[in-house]
N, C-alpha and C positions, 0 to 999 in steps of 0.2 A: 540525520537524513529524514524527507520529507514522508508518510506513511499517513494515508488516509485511515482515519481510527473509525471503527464501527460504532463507538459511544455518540460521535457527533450526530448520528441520526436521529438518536433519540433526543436531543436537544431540540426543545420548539421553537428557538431564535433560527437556527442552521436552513432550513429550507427557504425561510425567508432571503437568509444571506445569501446560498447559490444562487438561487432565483433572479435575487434583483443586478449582479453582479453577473452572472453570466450572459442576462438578455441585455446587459450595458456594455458589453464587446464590441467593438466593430471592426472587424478582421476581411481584408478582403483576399482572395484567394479562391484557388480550388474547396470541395468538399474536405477534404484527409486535411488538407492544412490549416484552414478552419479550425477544424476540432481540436487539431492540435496547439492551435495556439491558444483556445479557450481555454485547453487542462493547464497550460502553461501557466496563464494569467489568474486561473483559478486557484491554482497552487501556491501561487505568491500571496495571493488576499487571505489564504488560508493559514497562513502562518502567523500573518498579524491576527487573524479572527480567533484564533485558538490561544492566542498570549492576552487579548484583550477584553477577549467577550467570554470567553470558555474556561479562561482561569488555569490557574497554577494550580493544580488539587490536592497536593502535599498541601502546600500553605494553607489550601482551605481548610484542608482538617482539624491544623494544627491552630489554626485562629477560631474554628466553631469550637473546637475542643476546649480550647483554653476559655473560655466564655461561660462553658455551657459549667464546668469543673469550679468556676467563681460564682456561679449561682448556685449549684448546689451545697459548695461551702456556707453560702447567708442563710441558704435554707435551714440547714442542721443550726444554724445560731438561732436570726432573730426572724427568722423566717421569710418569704416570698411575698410581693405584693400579686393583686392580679396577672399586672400589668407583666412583670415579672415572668410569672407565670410561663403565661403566650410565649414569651418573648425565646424562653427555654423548650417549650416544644415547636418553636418555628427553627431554633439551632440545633436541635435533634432530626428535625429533618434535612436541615443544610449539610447535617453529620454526613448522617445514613445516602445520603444523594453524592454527596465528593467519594464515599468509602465505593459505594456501586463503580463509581465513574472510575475509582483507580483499579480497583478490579476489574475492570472491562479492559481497559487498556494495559494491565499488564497478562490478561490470558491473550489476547490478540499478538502483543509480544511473543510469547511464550509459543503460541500455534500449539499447543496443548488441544487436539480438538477431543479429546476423549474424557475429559475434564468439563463436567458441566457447571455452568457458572450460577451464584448465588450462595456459596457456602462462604465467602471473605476470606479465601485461599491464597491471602497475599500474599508471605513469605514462601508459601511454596513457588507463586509464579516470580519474585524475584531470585529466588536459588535456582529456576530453572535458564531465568533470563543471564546469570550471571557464568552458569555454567556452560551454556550453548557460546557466550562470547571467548572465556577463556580456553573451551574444547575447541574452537574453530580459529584462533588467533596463530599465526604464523610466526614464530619466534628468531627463525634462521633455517638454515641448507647447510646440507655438505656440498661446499663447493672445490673440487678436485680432491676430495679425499679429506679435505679440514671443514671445521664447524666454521662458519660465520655468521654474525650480526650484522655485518654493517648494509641499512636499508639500499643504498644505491648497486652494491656487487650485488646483493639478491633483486634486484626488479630488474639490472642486468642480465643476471641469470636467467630468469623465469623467463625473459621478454623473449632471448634467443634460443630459450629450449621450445618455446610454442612456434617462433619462426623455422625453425628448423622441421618442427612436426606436421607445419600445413604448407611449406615450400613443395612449388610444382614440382612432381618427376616426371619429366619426357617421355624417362626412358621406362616407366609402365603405363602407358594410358590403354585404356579398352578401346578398339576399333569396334563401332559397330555394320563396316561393311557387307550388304549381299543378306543381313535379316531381315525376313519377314516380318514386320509387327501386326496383330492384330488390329482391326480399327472397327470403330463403333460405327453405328450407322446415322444416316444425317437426323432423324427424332431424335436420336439419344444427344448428340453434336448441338441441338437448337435447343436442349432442356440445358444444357449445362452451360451455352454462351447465353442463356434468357437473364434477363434483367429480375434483378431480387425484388422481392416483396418486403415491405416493412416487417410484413408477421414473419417471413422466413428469418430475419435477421434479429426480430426479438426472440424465438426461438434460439435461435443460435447461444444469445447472450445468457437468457436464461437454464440451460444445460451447464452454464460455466460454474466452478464452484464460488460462490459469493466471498468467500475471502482470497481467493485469486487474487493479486494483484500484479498485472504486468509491467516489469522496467521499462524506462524508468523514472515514471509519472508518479507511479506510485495508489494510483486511483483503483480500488477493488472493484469484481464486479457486482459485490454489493450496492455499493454508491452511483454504480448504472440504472442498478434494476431500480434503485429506492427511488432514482430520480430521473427514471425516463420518461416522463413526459414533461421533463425542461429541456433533455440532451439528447430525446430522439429523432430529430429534426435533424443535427446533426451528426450522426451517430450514423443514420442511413445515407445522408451524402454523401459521407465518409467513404462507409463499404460501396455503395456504385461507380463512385469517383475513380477507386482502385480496379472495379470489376470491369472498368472501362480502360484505365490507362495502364494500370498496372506497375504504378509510380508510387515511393513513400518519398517523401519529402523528405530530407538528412535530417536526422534526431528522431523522428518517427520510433521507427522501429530500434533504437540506440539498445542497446544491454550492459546492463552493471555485471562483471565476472568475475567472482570472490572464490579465491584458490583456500580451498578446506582440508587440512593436510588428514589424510587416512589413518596415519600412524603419529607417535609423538616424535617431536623433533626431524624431521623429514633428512 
């Protein structure tokens, strides 16, 4: 699945690539839809940009590694020319550059936020990445009183136990006939239908936590903030657009919902 990584920021090719990729959209539509077809199509470019340009980082290491392990071998022999030399501290820092990068993206993994990064804690964040998958993986149900695996009786299961739980009942709805409600007066009424301010709306973004990422685009609001002045433009059409019509376009606001069993073997 698609996850906007925080390493790519730091990447000096990357701004260039949203940049010139996002202002070569041409989407027509409302505000909200707009935007949403930019993350869409930025999403896809981004998959290629990250297998082509960004690199496989295992492999990188294990190719600077192997490199860098056959120079040192000539060295203990007949030794290094210059040339040599360079060449072994330009792949010691290819090293130390891929090792950062897989450490960044496996604490981002890992949501480890109390773990600060820069110690090369990388078997810890893969025992943690691999334990959170196998604690959170769904194995089977009792269904009527027996254990099953078989995938199609459980996504049966589960589909009719959540219809079941949010099926209308008639026969309790709350009347609210004959209450008083309080109501606001017309200043308060014309502050809150007034039209947003850019700065109210960076505000807004910026209070969010920058590894936030909401489904299921996948785009954190890191990657807003690092690059609002390419996606600010439309960012506030967006929010106007809705503050006016009060419309998401389908898939907008869609949600990914991943059943995390509390106990083992549910």
């Amino acid at each position: 699945m698609f996850g906007c990584l925080d390493v790519w920021l730091r990447d000096s090719k990357f701004k260039e690539f949203v940049s010139s990729s996002w202002y070569s959209y041409e989407v027509m539509g409302d505000g909200i839809f707009i935007f949403k077809e930019n993350l869409k199509r930025l999403k896809a470019y981004l998959k290629i940009w990250n297998k082509e340009v960004f690199g496989y980082l295992n492999l990188a290491s294990k190719e600077a590694q192997k490199k860098i392990d056959a120079l040192n071998e000539r060295d203990e022999g007949c030794g290094l020319t210059g040339y040599e030399r360079e060449e072994r501290k330009v792949l010691l820092a290819e090293l130390n550059k891929a090792k950062f990068k897989q450490e960044a993206v496996m604490f981002q993994k890992t949501r480890q936020s109390w773990i600060k990064q820069g110690d090369l804690n990388t078997r810890f964040f893969h025992s943690s990445v691999k334990w959170r998958r196998a604690r959170n993986q769904l194995h089977g149900l009792h269904v009527n009183g027996k254990w099953c695996e078989d995938k199609e009786v459980i996504k049966d299961k589960i589909q009719s136990f959540f219809e079941d739980r949010f099926a209308r009942n008639d026969a309790c709805q709350v009347r609210l006939d004959n209450v008083n409600f309080c109501s606001i007066s017309g200043t308060d009424n014309d502050m809150l239908i007034a039209d947003f301010y850019e700065e109210e709306i960076r505000t807004a973004v910026w209070r969010c936590d920058s590894c936030k990422s909401p489904d299921p685009d996948n785009f954190n609001f890191g990657f807003i903030k690092f690059y609002w002045d390419i996606v600010k433009n439309d960012v506030v059409a967006a929010v106007k657009n809705f503050a006016v019509n009060g419309h998401w376009p389908k898939g907008t606001n869609a949600s990914f919902l991943c059943l995390i069993p509390k106990i083992e073997n549910p």
